[in-house]
Every structure is written in C-alpha cells, then in structure tokens.
C-alpha positions as CSV (number, residue, x, y, z in Angstrom):
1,X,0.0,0.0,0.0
2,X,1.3,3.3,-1.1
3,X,-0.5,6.4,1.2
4,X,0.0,10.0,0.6
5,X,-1.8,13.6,1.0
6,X,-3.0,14.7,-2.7
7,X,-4.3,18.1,-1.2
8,X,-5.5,20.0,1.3
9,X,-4.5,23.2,3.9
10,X,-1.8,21.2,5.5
11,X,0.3,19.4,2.5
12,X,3.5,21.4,3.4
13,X,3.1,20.5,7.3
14,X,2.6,17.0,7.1
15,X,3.6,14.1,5.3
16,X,3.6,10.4,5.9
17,X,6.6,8.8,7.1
18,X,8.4,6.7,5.1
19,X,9.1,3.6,7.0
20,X,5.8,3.3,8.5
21,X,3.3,4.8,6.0
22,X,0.1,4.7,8.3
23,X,1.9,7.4,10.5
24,X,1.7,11.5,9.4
25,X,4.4,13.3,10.8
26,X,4.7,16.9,11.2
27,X,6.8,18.4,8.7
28,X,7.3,22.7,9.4
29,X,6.2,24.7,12.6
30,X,2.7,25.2,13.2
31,X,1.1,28.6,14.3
32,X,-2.5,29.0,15.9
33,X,-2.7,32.5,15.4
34,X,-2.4,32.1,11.7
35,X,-4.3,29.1,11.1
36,X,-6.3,27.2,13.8
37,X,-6.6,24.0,11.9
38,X,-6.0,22.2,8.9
39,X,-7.7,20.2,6.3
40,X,-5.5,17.3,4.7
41,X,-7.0,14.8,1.4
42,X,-5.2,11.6,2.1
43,X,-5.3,8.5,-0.8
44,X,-4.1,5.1,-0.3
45,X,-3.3,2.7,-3.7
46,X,-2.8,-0.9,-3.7
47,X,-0.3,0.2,-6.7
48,X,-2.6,-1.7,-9.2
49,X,-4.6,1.0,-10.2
50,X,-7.0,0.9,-7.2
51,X,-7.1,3.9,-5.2
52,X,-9.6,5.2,-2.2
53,X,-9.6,8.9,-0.9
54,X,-10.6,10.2,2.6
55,X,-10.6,13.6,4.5
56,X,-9.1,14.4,7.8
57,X,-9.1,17.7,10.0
58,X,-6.4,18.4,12.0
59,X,-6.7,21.1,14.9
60,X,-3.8,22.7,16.0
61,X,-3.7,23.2,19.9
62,X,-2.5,27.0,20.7
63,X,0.5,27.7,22.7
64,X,1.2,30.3,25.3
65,X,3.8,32.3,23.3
66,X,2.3,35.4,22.8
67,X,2.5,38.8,24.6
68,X,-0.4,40.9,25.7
69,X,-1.1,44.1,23.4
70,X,-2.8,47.2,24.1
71,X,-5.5,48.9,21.5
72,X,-3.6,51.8,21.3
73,X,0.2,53.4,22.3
74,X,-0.8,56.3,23.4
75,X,-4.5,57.3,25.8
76,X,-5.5,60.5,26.9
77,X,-8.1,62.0,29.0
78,X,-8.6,66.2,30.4
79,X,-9.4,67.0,33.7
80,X,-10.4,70.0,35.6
81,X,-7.0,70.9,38.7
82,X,-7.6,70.3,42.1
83,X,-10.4,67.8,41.3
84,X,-10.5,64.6,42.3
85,X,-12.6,61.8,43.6
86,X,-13.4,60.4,39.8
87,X,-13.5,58.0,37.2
88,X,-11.4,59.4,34.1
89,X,-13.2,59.6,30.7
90,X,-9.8,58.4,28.7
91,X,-10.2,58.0,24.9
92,X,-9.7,56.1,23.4
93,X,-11.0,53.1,26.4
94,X,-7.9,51.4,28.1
95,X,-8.0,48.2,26.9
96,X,-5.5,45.0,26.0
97,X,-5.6,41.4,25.3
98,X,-4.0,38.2,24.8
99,X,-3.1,37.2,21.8
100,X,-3.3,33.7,22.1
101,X,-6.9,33.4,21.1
102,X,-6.6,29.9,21.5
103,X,-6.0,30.6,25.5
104,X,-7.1,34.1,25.5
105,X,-5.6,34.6,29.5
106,X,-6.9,37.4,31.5
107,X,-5.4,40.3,31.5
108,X,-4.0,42.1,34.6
109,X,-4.0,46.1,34.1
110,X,-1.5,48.6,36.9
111,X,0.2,51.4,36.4
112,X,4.3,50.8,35.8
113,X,7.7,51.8,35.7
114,X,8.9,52.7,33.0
115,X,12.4,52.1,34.0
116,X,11.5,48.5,35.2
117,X,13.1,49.0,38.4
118,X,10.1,49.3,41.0
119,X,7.8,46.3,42.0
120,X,4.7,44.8,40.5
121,X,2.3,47.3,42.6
122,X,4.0,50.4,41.7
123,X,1.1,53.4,41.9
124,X,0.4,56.8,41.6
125,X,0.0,59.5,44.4
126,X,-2.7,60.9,41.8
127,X,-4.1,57.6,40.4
128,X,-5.4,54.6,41.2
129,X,-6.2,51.8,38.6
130,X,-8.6,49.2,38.4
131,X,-6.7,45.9,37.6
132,X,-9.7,44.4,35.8
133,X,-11.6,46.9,33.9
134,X,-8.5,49.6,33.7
135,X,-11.2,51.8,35.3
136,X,-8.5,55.1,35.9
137,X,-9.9,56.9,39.3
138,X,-8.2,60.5,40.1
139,X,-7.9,59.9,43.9
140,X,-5.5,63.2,44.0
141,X,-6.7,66.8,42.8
142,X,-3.4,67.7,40.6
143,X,-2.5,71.6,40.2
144,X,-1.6,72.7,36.6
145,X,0.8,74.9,38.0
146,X,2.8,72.7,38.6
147,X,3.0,70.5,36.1
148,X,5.6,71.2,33.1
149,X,3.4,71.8,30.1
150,X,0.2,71.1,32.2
151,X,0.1,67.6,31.6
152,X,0.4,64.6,33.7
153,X,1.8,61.3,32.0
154,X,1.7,57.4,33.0
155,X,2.9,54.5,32.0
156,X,-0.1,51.3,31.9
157,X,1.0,47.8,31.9
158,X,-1.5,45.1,30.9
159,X,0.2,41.5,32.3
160,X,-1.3,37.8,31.6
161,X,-2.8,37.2,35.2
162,X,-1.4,33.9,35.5
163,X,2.1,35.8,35.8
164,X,1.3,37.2,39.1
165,X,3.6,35.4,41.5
166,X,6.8,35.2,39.7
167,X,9.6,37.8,39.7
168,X,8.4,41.6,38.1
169,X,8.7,41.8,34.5
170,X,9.8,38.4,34.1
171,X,6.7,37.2,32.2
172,X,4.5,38.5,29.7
173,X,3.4,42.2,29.5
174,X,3.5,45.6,27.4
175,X,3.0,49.2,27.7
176,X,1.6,51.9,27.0
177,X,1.2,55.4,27.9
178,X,-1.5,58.3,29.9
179,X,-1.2,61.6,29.0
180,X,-3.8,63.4,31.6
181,X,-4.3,67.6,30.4
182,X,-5.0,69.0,33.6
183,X,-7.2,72.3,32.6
184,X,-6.8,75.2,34.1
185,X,-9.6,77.1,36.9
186,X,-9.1,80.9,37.5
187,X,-7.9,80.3,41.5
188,X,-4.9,82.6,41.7
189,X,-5.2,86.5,42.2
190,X,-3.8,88.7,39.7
191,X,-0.5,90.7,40.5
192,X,1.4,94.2,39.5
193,X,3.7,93.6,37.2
194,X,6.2,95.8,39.4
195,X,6.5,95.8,42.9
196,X,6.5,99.7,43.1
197,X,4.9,102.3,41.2
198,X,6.1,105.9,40.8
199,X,4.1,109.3,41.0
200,X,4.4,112.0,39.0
201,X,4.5,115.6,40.7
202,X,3.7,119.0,39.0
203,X,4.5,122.3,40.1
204,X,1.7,124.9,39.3
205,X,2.7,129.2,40.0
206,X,0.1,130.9,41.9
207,X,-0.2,133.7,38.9
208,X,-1.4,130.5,36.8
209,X,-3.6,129.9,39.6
210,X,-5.3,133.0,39.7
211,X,-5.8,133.1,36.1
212,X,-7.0,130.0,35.2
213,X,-8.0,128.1,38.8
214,X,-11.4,128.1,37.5
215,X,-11.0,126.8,34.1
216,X,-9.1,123.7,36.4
217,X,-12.1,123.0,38.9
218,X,-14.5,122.7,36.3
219,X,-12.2,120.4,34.6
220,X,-11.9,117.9,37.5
C-alpha cells in the first residue's frame, strides 16, 4: 500500500513517514494565530490502479507564546486641577488582550515603571487603577501649575494574570502610555507687574492759579 496527501490546507506541514506509511508526521512549525486548523485529502493505492480517498481535520492546539497588546500606544483624558474623587473619561478606552486566542488569558492592568526598576504594585499618588476593567480613578486633585506643560503622564502595563507570583517583568506584558491635560480654573489673584509704582509731581505758579484756577475746577 502506497499512502499520501494529494491536497489539502496542510500538505507542506505533514507528510507520511516513510518507514511506516500509516503514520503522518509533522513536517514545518505550526502557528495557531495564523491558522487554527488544517484540512488534509489523504489517498491510499494498492499500486494496481486501485485507489480510495478520505478527509481528515487536524486542529492545532494554541500555545502560550504570545505577549499581551494594548488597543492603542498612546491614551489621553482632560481634567479640571484640584479635582478629584473620579472616574477618568480616557479615549480612546484602556483596553488589551492576549493574543493567544486559542487561551485568551486574562489580562492584569496597573500602572508601571517605565524604568523597570520598581515592584509589580508600583502606583500613583494621583491615580489609582482598576486591575480588571483599567477603570482610571483620580484619587489626588493635581495643580496645573505645577505641572511642566500642564500635563500629567503614565505609563499602563497590561500583564497575563497567570504571571502574578513570579519575579516583576519576568513574564508577559507591554506598555503603553497616559497623557492626563489638567485644565486650568481661574484660583490665583492677579499681580502688579512691578512691585512699586512711581508718581508724577507738578508744580503749578500761583499767577497760573489766579488766572485759570477756575478753568481747572471745572475740569476735575
């Protein structure tokens, strides 16, 4: 008995082996993410000229090798200064998954270091982030005066769950970033532009007085 695959999805990944023909071995890496399963047309002849024909599916299992990815690089949301006490309207909406559909592991959201260095529940003094919905609540009114620019930025990390427990950034996450406008409220007085101001002092005669006194009272 001869057996081969005549067509199919999967020709270039399998293939029957050639010392034991009822056996299909795996031939080139397969990838979930780019094609779940695969349909193979297998024929066996009795090398006489008769032949029969039968389909197989093969479904490929997915692996945990993918990273996490946010929707976007870069989110931003306004807020009023010296608010607080509030959810963040941030567009577009925080969100990441897994891209291992196949597994599709919860994600874990927090706010991060960008320089890797502090722990896994590194916060804001400002902020304070839902881990599950990436709900952003301002717990900390911020003042626009001091902020550089007026803005207030964080970095979000989005981490497979099942990470938690191991050693920080040693599994799989990504990043992105918070820009927060803070928006200005009229709360400062105004000031002079100098600290003193000088007063000018004329000199009138008493003959300009006499003549022309009146004409100056009904003037004032």
């Amino acid at each position: 008995m001869l057996y081969s695959i005549i067509d199919g999805t999967g020709m270039d990944y399998f293939d029957f082996e050639v010392l034991n023909q009822t056996n299909i071995m795996i031939t080139d890496s397969l990838d979930f993410e780019l094609r779940p399963e695969h349909k193979l047309t297998l024929m066996v002849d009795d090398r006489e000229g008769r032949n029969s024909t039968t389909e197989m599916d093969v479904f490929i299992v997915d692996e945990d090798d993918m990273t996490p990815v946010f929707t976007d690089v870069i989110y931003e949301s306004e807020v009023y200064e010296n608010v607080e006490h509030i959810v963040l309207e941030v567009t577009p909406k925080v969100h990441a998954y897994d891209q291992d559909f196949g597994i599709n592991e919860t994600v874990y959201y927090s706010f991060a270091d960008i320089s890797r260095q502090n722990d896994s529940n590194y916060e804001s003094g400002h902020f304070n982030i839902d881990h599950g919905t990436a709900d952003i609540n301002l717990i900390s009114g911020l003042d626009r005066e001091n902020l550089e620019s007026g803005k207030f930025s964080l970095m979000i990390r989005a981490a497979q769950i099942s990470s938690h427990g191991y050693p920080i950034y040693s599994y799989r996450d990504t990043l992105a970033s918070l820009v927060v406008t803070v928006l200005d409220v009229n709360n400062n007085a105004p000031t002079m532009s100098h600290a003193k101001t000088s007063v000018g002092i004329c000199t009138v005669r008493n003959d300009y007085l006499r003549n022309h006194g009146r004409r100056l009272r009904r003037r004032k």
